[in-house]
Predicted model as a PDB file, atoms N, CA, C, CB and O in Angstrom, pLDDT in the B-factor column:
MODEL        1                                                                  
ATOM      1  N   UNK A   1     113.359  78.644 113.516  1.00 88.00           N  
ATOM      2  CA  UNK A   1     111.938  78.840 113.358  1.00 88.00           C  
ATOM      3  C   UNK A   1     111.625  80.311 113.627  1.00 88.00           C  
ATOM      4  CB  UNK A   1     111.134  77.904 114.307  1.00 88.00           C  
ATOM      5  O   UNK A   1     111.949  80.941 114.634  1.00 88.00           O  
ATOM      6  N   UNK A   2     110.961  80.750 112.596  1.00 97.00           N  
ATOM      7  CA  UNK A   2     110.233  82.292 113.013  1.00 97.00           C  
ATOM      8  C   UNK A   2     108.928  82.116 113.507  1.00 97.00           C  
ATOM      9  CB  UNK A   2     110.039  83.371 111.736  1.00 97.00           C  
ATOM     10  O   UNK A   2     108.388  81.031 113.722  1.00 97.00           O  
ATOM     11  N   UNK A   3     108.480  83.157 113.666  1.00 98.00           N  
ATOM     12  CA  UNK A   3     107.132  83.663 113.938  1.00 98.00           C  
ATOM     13  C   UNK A   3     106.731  84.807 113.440  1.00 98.00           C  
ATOM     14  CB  UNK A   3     106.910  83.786 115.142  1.00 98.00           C  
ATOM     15  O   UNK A   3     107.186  85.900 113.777  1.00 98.00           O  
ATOM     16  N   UNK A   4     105.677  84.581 112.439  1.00 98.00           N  
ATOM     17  CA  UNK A   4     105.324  85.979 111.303  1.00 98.00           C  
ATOM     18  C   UNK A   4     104.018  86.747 111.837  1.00 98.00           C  
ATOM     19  CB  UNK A   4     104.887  85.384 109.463  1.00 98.00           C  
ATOM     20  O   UNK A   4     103.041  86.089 112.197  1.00 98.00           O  
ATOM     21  N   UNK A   5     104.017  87.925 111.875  1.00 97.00           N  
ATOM     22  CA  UNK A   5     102.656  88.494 112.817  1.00 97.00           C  
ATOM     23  C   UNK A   5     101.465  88.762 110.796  1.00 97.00           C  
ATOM     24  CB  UNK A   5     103.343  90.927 114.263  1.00 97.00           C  
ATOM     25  O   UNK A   5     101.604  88.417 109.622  1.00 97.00           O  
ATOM     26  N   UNK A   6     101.020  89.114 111.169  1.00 98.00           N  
ATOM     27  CA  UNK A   6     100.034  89.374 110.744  1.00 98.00           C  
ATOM     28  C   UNK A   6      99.798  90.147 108.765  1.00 98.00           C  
ATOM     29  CB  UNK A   6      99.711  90.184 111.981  1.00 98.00           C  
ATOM     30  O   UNK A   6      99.273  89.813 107.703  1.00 98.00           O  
ATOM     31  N   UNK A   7     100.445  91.073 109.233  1.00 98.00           N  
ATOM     32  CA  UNK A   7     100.925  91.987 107.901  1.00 98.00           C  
ATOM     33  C   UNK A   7     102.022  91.144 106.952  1.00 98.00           C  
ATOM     34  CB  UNK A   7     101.764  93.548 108.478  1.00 98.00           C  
ATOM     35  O   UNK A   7     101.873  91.039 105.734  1.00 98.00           O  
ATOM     36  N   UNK A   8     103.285  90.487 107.784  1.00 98.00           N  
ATOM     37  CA  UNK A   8     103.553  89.449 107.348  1.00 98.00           C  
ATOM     38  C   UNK A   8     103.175  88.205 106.061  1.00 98.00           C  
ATOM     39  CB  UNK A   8     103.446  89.234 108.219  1.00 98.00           C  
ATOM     40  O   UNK A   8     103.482  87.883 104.914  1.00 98.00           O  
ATOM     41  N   UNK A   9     102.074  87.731 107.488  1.00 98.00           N  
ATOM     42  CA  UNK A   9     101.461  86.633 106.172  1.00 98.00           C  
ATOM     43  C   UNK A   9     100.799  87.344 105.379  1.00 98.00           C  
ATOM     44  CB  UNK A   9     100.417  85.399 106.530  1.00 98.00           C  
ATOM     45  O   UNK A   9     100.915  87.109 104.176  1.00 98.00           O  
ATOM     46  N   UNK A  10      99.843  88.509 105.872  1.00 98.00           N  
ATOM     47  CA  UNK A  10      99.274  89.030 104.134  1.00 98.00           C  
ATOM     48  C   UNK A  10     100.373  89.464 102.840  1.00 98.00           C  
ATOM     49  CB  UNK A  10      98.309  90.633 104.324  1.00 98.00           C  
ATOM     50  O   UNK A  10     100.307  89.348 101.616  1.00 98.00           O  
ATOM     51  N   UNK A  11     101.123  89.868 103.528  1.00 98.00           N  
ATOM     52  CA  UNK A  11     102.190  90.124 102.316  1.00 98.00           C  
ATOM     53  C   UNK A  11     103.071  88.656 101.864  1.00 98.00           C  
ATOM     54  CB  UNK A  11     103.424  91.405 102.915  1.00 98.00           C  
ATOM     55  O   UNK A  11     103.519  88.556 100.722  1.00 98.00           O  
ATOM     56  N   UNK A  12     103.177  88.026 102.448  1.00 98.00           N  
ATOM     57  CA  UNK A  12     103.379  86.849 101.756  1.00 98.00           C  
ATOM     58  C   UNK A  12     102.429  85.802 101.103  1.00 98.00           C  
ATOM     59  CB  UNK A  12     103.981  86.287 102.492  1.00 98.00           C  
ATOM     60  O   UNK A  12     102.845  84.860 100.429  1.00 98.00           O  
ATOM     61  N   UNK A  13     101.122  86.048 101.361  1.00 98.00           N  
ATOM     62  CA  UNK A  13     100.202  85.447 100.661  1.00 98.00           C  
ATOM     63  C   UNK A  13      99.511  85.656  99.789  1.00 98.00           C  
ATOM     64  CB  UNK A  13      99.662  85.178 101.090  1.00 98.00           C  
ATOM     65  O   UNK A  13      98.919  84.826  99.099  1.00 98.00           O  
ATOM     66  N   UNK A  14      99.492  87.328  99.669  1.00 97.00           N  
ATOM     67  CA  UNK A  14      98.732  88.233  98.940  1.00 97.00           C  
ATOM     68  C   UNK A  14      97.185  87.784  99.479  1.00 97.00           C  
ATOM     69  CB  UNK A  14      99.043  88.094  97.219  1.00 97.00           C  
ATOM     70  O   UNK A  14      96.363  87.656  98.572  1.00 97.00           O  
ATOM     71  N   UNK A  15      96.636  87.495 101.050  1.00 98.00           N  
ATOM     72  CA  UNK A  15      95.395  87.481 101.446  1.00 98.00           C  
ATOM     73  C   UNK A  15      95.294  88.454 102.091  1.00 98.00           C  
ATOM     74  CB  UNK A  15      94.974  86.504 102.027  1.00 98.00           C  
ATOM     75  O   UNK A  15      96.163  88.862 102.863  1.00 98.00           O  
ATOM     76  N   UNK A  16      93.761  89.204 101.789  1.00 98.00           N  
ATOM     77  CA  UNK A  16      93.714  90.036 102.856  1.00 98.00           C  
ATOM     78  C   UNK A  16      93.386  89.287 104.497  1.00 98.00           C  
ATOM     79  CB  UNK A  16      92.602  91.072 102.395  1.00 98.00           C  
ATOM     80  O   UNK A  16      93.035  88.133 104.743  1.00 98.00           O  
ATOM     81  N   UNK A  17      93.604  90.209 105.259  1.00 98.00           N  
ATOM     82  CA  UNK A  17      92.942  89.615 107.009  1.00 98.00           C  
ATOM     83  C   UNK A  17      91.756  88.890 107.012  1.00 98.00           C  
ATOM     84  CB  UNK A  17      92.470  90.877 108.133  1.00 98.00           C  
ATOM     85  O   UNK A  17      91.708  87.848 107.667  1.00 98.00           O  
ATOM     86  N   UNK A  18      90.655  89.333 106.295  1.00 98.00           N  
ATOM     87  CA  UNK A  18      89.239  88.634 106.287  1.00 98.00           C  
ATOM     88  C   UNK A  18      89.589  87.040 105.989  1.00 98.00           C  
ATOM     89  CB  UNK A  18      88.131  89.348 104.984  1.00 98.00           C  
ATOM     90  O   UNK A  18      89.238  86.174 106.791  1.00 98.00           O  
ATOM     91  N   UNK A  19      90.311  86.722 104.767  1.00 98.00           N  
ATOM     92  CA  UNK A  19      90.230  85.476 104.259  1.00 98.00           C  
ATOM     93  C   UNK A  19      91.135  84.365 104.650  1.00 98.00           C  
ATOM     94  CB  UNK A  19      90.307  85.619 103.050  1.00 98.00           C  
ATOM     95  O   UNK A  19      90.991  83.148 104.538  1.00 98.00           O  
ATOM     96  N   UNK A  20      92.567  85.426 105.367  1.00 98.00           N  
ATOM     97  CA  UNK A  20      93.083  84.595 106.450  1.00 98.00           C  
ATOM     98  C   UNK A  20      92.316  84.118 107.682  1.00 98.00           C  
ATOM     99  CB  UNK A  20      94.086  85.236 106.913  1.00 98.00           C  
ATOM    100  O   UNK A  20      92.623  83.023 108.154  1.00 98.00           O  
ATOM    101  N   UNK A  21      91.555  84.686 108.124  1.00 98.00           N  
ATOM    102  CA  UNK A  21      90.606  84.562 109.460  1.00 98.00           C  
ATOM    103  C   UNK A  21      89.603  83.457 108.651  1.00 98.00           C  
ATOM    104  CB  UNK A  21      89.691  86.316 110.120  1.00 98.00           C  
ATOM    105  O   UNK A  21      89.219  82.556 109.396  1.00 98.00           O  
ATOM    106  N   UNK A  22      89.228  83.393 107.580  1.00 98.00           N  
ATOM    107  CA  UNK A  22      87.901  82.545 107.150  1.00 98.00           C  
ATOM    108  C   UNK A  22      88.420  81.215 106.485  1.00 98.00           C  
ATOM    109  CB  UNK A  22      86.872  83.428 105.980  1.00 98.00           C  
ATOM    110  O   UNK A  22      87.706  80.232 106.283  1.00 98.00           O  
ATOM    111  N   UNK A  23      89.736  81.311 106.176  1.00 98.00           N  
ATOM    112  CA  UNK A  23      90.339  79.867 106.253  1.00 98.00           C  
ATOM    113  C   UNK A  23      90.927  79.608 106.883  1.00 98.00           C  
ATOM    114  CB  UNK A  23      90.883  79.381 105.551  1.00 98.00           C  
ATOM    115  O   UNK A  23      91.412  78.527 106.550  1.00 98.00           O  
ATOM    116  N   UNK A  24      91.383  80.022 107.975  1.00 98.00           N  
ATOM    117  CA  UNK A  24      91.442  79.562 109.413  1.00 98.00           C  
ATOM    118  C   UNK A  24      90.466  78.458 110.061  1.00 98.00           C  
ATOM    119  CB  UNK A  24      91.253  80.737 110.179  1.00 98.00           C  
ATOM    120  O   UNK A  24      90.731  77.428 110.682  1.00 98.00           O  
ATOM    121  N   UNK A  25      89.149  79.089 109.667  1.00 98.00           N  
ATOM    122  CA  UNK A  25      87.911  78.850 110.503  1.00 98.00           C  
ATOM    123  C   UNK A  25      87.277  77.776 109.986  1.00 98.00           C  
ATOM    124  CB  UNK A  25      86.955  79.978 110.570  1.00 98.00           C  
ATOM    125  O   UNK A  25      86.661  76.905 110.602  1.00 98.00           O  
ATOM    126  N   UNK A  26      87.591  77.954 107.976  1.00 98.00           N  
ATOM    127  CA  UNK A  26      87.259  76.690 107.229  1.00 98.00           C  
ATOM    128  C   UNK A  26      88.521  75.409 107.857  1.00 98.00           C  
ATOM    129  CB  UNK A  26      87.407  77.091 105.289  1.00 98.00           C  
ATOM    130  O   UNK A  26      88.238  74.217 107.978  1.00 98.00           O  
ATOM    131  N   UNK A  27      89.298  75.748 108.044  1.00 98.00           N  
ATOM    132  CA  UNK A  27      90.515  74.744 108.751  1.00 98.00           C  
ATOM    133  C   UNK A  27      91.257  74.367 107.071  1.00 98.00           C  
ATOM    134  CB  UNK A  27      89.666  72.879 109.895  1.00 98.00           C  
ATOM    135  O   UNK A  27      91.586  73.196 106.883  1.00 98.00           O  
ATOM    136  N   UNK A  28      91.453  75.259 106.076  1.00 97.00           N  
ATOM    137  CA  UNK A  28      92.653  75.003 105.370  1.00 97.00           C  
ATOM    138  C   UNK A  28      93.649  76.177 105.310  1.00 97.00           C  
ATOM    139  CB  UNK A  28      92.303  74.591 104.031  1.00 97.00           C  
ATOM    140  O   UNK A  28      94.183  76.501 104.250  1.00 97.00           O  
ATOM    141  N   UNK A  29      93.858  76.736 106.349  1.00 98.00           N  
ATOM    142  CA  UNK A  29      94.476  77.932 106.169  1.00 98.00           C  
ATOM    143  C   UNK A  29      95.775  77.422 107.950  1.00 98.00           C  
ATOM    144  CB  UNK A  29      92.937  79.666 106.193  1.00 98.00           C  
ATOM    145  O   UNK A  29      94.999  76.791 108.667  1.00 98.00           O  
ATOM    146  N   UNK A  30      96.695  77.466 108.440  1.00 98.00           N  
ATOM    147  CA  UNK A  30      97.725  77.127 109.088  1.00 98.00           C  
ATOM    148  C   UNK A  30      97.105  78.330 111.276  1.00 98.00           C  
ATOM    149  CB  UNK A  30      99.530  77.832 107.673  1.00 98.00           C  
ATOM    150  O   UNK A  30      97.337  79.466 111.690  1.00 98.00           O  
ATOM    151  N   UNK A  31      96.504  77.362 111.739  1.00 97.00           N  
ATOM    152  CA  UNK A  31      96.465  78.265 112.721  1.00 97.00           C  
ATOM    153  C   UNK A  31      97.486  79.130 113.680  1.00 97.00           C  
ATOM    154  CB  UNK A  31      95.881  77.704 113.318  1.00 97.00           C  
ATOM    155  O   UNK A  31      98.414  78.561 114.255  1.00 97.00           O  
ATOM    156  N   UNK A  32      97.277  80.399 113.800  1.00 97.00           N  
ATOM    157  CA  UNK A  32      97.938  81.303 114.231  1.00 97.00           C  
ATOM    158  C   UNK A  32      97.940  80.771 115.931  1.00 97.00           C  
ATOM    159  CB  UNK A  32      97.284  82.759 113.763  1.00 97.00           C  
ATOM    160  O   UNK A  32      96.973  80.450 116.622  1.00 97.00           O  
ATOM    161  N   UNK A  33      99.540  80.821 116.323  1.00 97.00           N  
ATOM    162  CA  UNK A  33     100.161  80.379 117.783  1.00 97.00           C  
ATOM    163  C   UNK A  33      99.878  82.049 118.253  1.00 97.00           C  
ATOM    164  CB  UNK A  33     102.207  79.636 117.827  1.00 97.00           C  
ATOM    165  O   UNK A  33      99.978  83.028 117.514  1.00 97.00           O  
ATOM    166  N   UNK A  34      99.435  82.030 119.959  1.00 97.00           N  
ATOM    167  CA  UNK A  34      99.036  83.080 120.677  1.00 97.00           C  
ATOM    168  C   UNK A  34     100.189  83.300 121.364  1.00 97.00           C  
ATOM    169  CB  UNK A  34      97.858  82.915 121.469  1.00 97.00           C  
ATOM    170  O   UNK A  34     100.826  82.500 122.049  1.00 97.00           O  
ATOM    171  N   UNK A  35     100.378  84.280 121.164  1.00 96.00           N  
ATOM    172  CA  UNK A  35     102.169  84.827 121.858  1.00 96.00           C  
ATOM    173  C   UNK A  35     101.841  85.981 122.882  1.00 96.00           C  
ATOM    174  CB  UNK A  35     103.503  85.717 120.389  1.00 96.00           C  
ATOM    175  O   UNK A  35     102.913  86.435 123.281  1.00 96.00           O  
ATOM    176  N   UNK A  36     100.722  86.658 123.487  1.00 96.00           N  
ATOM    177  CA  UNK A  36     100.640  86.997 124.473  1.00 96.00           C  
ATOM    178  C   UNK A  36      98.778  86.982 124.661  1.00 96.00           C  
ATOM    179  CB  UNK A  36     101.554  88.257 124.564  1.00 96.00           C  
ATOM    180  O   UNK A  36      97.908  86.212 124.254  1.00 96.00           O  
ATOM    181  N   UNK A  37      98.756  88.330 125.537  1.00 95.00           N  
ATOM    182  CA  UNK A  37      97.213  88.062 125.999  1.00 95.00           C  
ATOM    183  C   UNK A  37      96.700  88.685 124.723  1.00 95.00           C  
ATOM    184  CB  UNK A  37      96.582  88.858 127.593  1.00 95.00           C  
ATOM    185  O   UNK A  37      95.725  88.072 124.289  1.00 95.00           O  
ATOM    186  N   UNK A  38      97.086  89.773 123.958  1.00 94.00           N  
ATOM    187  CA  UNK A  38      96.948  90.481 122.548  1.00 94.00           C  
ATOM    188  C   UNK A  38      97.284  89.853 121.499  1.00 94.00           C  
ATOM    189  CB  UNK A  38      97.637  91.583 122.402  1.00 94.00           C  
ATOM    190  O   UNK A  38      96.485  89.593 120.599  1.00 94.00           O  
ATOM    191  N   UNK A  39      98.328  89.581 121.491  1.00 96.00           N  
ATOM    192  CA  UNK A  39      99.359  89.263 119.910  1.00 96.00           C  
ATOM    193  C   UNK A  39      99.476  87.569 120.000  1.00 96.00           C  
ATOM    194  CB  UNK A  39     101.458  90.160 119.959  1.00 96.00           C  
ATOM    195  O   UNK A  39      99.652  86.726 120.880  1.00 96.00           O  
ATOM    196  N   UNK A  40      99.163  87.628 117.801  1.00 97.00           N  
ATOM    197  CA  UNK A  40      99.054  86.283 117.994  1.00 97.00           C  
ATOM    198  C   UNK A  40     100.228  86.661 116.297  1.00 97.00           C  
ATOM    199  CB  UNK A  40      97.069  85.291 118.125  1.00 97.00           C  
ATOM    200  O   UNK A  40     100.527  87.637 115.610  1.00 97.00           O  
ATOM    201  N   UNK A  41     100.577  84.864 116.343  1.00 98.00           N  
ATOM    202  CA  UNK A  41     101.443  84.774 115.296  1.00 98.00           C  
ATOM    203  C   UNK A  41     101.378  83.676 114.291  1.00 98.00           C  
ATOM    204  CB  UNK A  41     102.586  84.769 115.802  1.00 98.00           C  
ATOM    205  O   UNK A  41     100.421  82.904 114.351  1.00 98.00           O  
ATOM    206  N   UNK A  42     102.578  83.469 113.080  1.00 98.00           N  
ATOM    207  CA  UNK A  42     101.985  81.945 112.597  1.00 98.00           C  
ATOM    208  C   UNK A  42     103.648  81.447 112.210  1.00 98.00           C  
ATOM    209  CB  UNK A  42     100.545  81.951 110.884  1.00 98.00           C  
ATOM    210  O   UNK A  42     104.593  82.229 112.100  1.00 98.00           O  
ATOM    211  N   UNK A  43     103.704  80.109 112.060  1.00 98.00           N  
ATOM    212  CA  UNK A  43     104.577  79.693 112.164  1.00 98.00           C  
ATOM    213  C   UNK A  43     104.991  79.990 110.915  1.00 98.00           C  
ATOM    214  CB  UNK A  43     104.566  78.635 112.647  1.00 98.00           C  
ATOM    215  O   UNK A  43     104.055  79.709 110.165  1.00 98.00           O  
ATOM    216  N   UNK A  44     106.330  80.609 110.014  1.00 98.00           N  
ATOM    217  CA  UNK A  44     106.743  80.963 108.940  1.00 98.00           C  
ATOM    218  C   UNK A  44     106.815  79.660 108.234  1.00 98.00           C  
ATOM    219  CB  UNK A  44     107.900  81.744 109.040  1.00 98.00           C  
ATOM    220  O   UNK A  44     106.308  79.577 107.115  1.00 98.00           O  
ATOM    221  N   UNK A  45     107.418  78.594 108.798  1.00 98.00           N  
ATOM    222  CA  UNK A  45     107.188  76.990 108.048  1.00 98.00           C  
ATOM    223  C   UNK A  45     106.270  76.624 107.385  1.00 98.00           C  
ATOM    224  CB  UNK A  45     107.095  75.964 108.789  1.00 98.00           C  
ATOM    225  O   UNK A  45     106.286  75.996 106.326  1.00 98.00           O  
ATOM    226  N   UNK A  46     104.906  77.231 108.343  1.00 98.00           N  
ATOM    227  CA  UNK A  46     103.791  76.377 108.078  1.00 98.00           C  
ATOM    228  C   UNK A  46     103.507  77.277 106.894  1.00 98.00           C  
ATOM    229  CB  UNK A  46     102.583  76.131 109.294  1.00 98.00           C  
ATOM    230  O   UNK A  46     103.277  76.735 105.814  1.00 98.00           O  
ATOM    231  N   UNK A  47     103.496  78.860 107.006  1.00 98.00           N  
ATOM    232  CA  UNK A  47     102.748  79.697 105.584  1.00 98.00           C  
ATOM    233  C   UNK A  47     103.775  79.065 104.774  1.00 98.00           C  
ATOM    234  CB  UNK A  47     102.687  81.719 105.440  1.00 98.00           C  
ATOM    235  O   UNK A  47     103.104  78.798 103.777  1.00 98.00           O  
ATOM    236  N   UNK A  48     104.606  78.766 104.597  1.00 98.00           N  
ATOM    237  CA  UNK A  48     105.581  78.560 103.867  1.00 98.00           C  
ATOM    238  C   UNK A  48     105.150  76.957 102.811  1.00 98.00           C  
ATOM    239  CB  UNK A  48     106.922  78.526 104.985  1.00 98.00           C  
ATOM    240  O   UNK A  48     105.576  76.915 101.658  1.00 98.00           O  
ATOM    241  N   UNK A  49     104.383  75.874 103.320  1.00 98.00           N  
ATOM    242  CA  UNK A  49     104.129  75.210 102.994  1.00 98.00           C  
ATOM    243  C   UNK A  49     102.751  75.305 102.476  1.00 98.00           C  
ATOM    244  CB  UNK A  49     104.511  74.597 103.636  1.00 98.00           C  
ATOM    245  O   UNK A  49     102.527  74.900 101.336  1.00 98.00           O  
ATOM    246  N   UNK A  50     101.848  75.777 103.167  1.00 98.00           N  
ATOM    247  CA  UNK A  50     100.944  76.398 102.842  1.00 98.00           C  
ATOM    248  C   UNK A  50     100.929  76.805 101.325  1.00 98.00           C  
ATOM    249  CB  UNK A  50     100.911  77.327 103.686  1.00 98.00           C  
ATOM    250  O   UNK A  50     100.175  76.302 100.492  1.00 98.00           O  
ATOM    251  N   UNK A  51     101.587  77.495 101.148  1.00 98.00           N  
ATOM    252  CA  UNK A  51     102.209  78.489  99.731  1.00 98.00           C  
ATOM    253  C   UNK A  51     102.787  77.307  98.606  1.00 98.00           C  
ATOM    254  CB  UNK A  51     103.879  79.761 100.298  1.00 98.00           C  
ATOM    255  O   UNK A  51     102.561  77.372  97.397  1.00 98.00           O  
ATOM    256  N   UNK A  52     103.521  76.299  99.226  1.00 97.00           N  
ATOM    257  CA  UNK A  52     104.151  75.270  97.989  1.00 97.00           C  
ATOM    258  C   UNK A  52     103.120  74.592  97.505  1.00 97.00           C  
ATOM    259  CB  UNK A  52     105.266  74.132  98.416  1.00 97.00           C  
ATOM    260  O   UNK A  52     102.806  74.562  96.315  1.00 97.00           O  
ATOM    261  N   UNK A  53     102.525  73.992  98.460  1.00 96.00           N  
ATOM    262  CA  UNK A  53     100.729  73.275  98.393  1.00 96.00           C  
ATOM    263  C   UNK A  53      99.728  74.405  97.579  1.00 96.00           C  
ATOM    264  CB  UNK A  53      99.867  73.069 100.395  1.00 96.00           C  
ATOM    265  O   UNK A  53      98.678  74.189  96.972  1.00 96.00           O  
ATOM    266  N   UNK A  54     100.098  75.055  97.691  1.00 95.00           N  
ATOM    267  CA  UNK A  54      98.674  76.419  96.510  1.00 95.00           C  
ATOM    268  C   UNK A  54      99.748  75.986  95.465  1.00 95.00           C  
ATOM    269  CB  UNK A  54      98.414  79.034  96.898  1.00 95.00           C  
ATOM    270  O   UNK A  54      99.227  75.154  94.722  1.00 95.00           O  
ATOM    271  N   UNK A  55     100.896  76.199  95.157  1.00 94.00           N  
ATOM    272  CA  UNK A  55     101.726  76.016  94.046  1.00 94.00           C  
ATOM    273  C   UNK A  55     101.605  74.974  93.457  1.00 94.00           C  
ATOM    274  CB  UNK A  55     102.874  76.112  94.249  1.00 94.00           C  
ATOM    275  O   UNK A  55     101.490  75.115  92.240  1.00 94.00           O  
ATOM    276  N   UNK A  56     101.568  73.286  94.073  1.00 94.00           N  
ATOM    277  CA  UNK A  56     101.389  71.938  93.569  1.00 94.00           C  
ATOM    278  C   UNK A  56     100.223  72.030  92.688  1.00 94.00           C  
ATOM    279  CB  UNK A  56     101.199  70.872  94.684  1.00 94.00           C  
ATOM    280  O   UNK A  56     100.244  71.659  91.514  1.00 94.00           O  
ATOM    281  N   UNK A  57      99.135  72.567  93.319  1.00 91.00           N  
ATOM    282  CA  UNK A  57      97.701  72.547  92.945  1.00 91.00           C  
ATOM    283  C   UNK A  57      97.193  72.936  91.609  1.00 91.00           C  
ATOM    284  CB  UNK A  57      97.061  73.331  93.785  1.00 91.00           C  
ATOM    285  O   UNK A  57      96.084  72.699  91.131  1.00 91.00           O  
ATOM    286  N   UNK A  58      98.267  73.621  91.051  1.00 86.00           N  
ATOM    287  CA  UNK A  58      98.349  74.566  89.762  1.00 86.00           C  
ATOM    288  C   UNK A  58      98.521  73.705  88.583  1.00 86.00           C  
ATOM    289  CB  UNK A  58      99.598  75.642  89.804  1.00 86.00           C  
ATOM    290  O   UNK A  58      98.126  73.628  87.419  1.00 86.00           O  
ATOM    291  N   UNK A  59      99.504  72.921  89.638  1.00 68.00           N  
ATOM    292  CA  UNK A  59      99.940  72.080  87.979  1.00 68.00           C  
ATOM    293  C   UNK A  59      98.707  70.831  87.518  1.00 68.00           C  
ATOM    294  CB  UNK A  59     101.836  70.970  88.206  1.00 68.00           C  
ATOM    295  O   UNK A  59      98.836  70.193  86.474  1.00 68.00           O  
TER     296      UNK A  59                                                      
ENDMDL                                                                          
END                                                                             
């Protein structure tokens, strides 16, 4: 299991920060695990599925 910070998932999602944070908040976007009192992360699995599920949706 990884843990992807931030720049990460935008580059694997092609989202910017705003719309990761606003589907977060809508609750279809994978919530980010808090890895210290600053830094937070997301589980690479979950963007990862995340991403097959936008893919299903297509067809």
């Amino acid at each position: 299991m990884k843990i992807l910070r931030l720049n990460a998932v935008m580059e694997m999602t092609g989202l910017p920060r705003s719309t990761i944070y606003l589907y977060m908040k809508q609750k279809v976007f994978p919530s980010q695990v808090k890895l210290g009192a600053r830094s937070v992360g997301w589980l690479e699995e979950e963007i990862c599925s995340w991403i097959e599920e936008r893919k299903c949706e297509r067809a």
